[in-house]
C-alpha positions, -999 to 999 in steps of 0.1 A, spaced: -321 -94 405 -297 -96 378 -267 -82 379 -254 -54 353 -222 -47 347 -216 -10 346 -214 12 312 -182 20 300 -172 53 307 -175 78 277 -137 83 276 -146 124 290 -125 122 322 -104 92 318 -85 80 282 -88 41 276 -61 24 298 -67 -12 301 -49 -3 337 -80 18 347 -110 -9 333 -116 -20 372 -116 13 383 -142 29 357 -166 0 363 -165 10 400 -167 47 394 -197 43 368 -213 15 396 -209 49 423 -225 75 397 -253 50 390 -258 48 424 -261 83 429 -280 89 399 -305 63 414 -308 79 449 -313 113 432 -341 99 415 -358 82 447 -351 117 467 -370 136 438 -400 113 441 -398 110 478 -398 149 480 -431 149 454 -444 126 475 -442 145 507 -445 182 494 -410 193 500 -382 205 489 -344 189 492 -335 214 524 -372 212 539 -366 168 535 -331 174 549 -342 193 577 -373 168 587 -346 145 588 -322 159 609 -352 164 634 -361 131 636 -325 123 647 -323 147 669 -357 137 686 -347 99 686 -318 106 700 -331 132 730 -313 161 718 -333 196 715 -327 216 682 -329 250 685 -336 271 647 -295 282 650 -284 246 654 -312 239 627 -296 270 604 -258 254 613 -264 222 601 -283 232 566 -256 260 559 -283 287 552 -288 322 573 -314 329 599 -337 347 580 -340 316 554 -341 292 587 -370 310 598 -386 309 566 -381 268 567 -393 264 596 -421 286 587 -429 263 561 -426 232 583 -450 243 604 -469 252 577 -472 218 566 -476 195 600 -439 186 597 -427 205 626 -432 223 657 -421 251 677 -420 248 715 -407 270 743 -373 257 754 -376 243 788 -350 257 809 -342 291 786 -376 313 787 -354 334 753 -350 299 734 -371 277 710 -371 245 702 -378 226 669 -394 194 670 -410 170 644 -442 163 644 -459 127 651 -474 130 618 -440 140 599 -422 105 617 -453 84 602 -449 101 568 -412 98 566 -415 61 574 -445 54 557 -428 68 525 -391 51 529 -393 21 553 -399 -6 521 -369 11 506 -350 14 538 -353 -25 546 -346 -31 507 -313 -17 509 -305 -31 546 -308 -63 531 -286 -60 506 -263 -48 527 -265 -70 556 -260 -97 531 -224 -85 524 -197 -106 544 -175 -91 566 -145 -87 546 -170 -72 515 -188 -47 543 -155 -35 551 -139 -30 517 -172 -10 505 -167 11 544 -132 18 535 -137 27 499 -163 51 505 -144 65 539 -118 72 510 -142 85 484 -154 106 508 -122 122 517 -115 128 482 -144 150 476 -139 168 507 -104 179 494 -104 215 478 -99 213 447 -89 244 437 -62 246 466 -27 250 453 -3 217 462 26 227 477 54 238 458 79 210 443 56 185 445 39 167 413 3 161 408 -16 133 390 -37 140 364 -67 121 351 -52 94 333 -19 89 354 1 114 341 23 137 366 34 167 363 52 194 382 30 218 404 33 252 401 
């Protein structure tokens, strides 16, 4: 496969530094990424019938049923970040489809328990497992030192994003802005 060397960046976010070069290539690499697995969970989704919380949920399932732990529609609701009444409309719809079930809890007679279907497993890997061994591949390839540098740098990207934005730094300090600059905080 040959190997393309990310876009520039349109200069939106970041002025032309020859300090940042490295770090734009990278950041454009990520968002092609992204844009790419976007793409692939639209057609997956078209593929299957569902929509992004409906392909979440199935998912979430499945690990929870490989891994022997029972999922109740509140743990189900938890994990999505949506209410009850839109929980028991997905699952609703997952029944609906073949893509889950709804069992009586065995040791609480009040509880229910959500579970994926035989049929949803086969689907799910039917429609990902050439894609999923594509990309284990690739990165099983990496070499130790190279797994661990893309581990860390997306450990760190992924505390970056999880930051709030819009909380205030503390006062006195100075923030960085886009293209290096600082400045005092409010």
């Amino acid at each position: 496969m040959a190997q393309q060397r990310p876009r520039p960046s349109s200069g939106y976010w970041y002025a032309p530094e020859p300090d940042l070069e490295r770090g734009l290539d990278v950041l454009n690499a990520l968002r092609d990424y992204r844009s790419a697995e976007t793409a692939m969970r639209r057609r997956t989704r078209d593929s299957m019938g569902m929509n992004e919380t409906d392909l979440i949920a199935v998912r979430f399932l499945l690990q929870a049923e490989q891994a022997g732990e029972r999922i109740g529609p509140k743990d189900l609701g938890a994990k999505l970040g949506i209410s009850s009444a839109s929980t028991t409309t997905l699952i609703d719809r997952l029944v609906a489809s073949g893509h889950a079930r709804r069992e009586d809890h065995p040791t609480d007679r009040r509880a229910l328990v959500i579970r994926p279907t035989t049929d949803s497993d086969t689907e799910v890997r039917a429609t990902l497992g050439g894609m999923h061994a594509r990309m284990m591949a690739v990165a099983a390839a990496l070499s130790d030192a190279d797994a661990r540098a893309v581990i860390d740098f997306l450990t760190q990207m992924r505390e970056v994003l999880n930051q709030d934005e819009h909380q205030a730094p503390p006062v006195g300090t100075t923030t960085q802005g886009a293209t290096g600059g600082t400045g005092p905080s409010a």
